[in-house]
Residue, then its C-alpha position, 0 to 999 in steps of 0.5 A: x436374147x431376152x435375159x440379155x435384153x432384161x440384164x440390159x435394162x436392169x444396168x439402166x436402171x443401176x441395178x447392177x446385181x439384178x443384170x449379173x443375174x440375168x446375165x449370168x443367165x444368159x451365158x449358161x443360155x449361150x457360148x458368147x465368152x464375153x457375155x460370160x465376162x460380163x456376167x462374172x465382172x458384175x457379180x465380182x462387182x456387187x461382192x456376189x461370191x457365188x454367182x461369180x464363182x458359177x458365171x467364172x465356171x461358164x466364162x473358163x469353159x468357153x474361153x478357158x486361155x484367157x488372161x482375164x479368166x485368171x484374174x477373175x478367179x484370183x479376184x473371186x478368191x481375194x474376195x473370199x478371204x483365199x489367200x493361197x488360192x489368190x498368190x496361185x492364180x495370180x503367180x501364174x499371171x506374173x508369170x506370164x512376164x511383161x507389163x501387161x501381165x503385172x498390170x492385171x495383178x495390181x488390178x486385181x490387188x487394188x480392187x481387194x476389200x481387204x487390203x492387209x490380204x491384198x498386201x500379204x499376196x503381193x509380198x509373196x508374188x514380189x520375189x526377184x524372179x517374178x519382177x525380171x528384168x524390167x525396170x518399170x515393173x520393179x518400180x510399179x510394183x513398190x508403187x502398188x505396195x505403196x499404195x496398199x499401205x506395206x511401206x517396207x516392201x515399197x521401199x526394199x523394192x525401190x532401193x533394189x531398182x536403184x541397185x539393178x538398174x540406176x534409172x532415172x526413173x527409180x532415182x525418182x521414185x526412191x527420191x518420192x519414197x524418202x520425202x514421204x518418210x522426211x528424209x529430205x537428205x536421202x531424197x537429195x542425195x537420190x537426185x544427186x545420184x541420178x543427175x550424175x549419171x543422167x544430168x540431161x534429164x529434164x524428168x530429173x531436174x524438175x523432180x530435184x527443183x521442186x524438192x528444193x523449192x519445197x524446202x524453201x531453197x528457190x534459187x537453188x532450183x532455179x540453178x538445177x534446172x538451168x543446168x542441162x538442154x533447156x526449153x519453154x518448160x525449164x525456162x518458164x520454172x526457172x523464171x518462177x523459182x528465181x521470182x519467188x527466191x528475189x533473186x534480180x540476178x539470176x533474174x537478168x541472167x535468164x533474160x539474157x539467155x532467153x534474148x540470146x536464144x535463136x530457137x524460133x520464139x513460141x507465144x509461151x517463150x514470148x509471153x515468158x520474155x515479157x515477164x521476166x522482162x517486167x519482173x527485172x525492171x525493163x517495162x518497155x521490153x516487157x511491153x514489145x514481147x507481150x504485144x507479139x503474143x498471138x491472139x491464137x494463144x492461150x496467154x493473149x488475153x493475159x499479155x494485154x492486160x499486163x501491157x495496159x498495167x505497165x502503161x498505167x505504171x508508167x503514168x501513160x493512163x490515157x493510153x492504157x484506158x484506150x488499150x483495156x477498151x480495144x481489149x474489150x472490143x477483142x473480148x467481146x464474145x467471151x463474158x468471162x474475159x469481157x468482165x474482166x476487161x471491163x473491172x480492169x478499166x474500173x479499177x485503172x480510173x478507180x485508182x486514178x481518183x476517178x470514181x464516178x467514171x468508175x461506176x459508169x464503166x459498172x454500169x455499162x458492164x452489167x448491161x453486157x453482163x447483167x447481174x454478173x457477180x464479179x462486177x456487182x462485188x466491185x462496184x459494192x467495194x467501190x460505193x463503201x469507198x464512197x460512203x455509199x453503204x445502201x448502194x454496196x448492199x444493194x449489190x451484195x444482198x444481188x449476189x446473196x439473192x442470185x447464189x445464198x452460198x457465195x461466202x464473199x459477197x457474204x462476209x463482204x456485208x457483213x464486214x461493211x455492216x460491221x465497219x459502217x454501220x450499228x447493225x453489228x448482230x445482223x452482220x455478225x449472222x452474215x459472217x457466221x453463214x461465210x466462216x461455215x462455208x469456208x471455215x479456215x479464210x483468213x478475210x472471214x475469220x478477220x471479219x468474224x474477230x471484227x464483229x465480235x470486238x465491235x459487240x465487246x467480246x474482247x477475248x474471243x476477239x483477239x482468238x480469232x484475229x490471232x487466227x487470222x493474222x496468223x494464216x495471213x500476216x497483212x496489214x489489215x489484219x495487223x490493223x485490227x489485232x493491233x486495235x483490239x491489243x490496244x483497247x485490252x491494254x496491252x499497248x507494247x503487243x499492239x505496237x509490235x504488230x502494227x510495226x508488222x503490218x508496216x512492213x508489209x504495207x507502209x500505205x495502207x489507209x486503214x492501218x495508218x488511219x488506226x495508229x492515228x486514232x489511237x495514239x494522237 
């Protein structure tokens, strides 16, 4: 009892050799197997050969039938370098058959130092008689040569489950194999042969549309996945697959479908009809079904901010600032959802050209929710809109000060720094600080180019908006490469992109404000 109570204490304190020891102490004390278990799992655990051989010795004597007894011995002999002995003692728990038998293999395998031994074993161990007659073995099996790196076993083993069984399952799996080798034509044949013979199956279709999507071929995925017993699940992907593809068609079809459905309506059915509703033209519809979304649901809050978008889209503002403030209310116990009921009524007045009610609304929200990052980095966008600079940075500096890491409200300054501001040294220090915690966001390295251009450094300028641009094509960034381009003299580029930018944006200010400045 005391060498338990001592190993006990040593495990307390992460001391896991020292409780192997005093453990294994116990067990040669006692005739509890499982304190003898336990004694041989920590010393496998910190790689303390010996002990574990001696604990093992103790754990087999008293319990000498046990499975993990096996395992134990064949895991001492992986971390020993004995491979023979390893393939013998774990041979002899494979063939035990069943799921549970392999599953004590491959824990034994993966838990391995030496994975290419690891790999060797399961190669020997992987014979057509070991496997039997169970397709989950098979298919486990190749995904734990998988995983220990032995791509040639993985996918013999695959392939000869497709042979043996034809489950969907395989098909799947052998489909995974194929793209992970970037054969997308074998990974699409595999689906393909799957689905002929099991063209109900939901596991199947979802696999073959994100395979397509993946490539790039949305619509087509959507047309899987509409071919079969559907649910919220096919529904929900085929309405995302066909948003993604533009296509109005299949977009309409699917609405169609669902209305006509008379399975009862879930809130994620009824969340799902308004937004297909709204992304096929019909604000009205879209408005009905997301007002029958429960306030029970996950997607409540959701579904309310959509219907006060879709009134303010269609010019109804007073009644969707009267619907954000009920909304609100509904929040009111929930900071995160009441922030953002209070930036959504910002943003609507905003919007509307009615800053100072605006910041009011701020004003209010960070009265509720004092200091609250997201609405101090609103009100800071709103106030440069406003030419007011000492006011934004007084808010961003707030963030900065409460949370030194937060790589927006620091870029966020250094920009406006840069744009409104001679104070471009400083500003350039603030945008170093962000692009080191988030060295590949696209604002931040636009930002960066910005700052460089406005100290002259025209080259390294260009690098970083070519940088940006690239990740992120936008308006704003076209602006920005477009403007440097311009000032190096190369006018026909500048104009090239900024023709870029206008067709992703044709309104945005600060592209129009720039080929203005520049060219009149």
């Amino acid at each position: 009892m005391l060498a338990l109570i001592a190993g006990q204490f040593a495990l307390q304190d992460n001391d896991l050799a020292g409780g192997a020891r005093h453990f294994a102490h116990a067990a040669r004390l006692g005739t509890d197997p499982a304190v003898a278990e336990q004694a041989t799992r920590l010393a496998i655990a910190v790689k303390d050969w010996q002990l574990a051989r001696t604990s093992l010795a103790r754990w087999q004597q008293l319990a000498p039938d046990l499975p993990g007894v096996v395992q134990a011995r064949a895991w001492v002999a992986l971390g020993t370098g004995d491979e023979d002995a390893a393939f013998d003692d774990l041979a002899m728990l494979a063939g035990r058959g069943g799921a549970d038998a392999w599953r004590l293999v491959a824990q034994a395998l993966l838990g391995a130092e030496d994975a290419d031994l690891a790999a060797r074993v399961l190669a020997r161990l992987a014979t057509a008689q070991r496997l039997g007659s169970e397709e989950g073995i098979w298919l486990a099996v190749s995904q734990l040569a998988w995983k220990l790196d032995d791509k040639p076993l993985a996918e013999r083993t695959a392939r000869e489950a497709v042979e043996r069984f034809h489950g969907s399952d395989a098909y799947a799996w052998s489909a995974h194999l194929a793209m992970q080798r970037g054969d997308e034509a074998a990974a699409r044949a595999a689906y393909v042969a799957a689905l002929a013979r099991e063209p109900d199956s939901i596991r199947l279709r979802t696999g073959y549309a994100a395979l397509l999507s993946d490539a790039g071929d949305n619509k087509e995925a959507a047309r899987v996945l509409a071919g079969g017993p559907q649910g919220d699940a096919t529904y929900a992907g085929r309405a995302a697959y066909a948003a993604r593809a533009d296509d109005k068609a299949g977009l309409a079809a699917l609405y169609r479908e669902l209305e006509a459905d008379d399975a009862p309506r879930s809130d994620d059915r009824l969340y799902l009809l308004g937004q297909v509703a709204e992304l096929i033209g019909k604000p009205d519809a879209a408005q009905a079904w997301y007002a029958q979304v429960s306030d029970e649901d996950e997607h409540w809050f959701d579904a309310r901010v959509r219907r006060v978008v879709l009134l303010d889209q269609q010019g109804k503002t007073t009644e969707a600032l009267a619907a954000v403030r009920l909304l609100a209310a509904q929040a009111a116990t929930d900071p995160e959802l009441l922030g953002n009921a209070y930036l959504l009524e910002a943003d609507l007045l905003a919007r509307k050209g009615r800053r100072d009610e605006a910041l009011a609304i701020h004003a209010r929200a960070l009265q509720s929710l004092p200091d609250d990052p997201r609405i101090l980095y609103a009100r800071a966008l709103l106030r440069v809109e406003m030419q007011d600079i000492a006011g934004a940075e007084r808010d961003l500096r707030r963030i900065i000060e409460r949370d030194p890491e937060n790589a927006e409200a620091l870029n966020a300054l250094g920009y406006t720094l840069v744009d409104q501001t001679d104070r471009t040294h400083e500003a350039l220090q603030l945008i170093e600080r962000a692009i080191r915690l988030k060295p590949d966001e696209p604002a931040i390295i636009d930002s960066l180019g910005w700052a460089r251009y406005r100290l002259g450094d025209l080259d390294a300028a260009v690098r970083d908006l070519r940088r940006a641009y690239a990740k992120q094509p936008d308006a704003e960034i076209a602006a920005h490469l477009g403007e440097v381009l311009w000032v190096m003299g190369r006018r026909d580029e500048a104009r090239e992109i900024w023709e870029q930018g206008r067709k992703k944006d044709a309104e945005n200010k600060a592209l129009i404000d720039t080929i203005r400045r520049l060219t009149t």
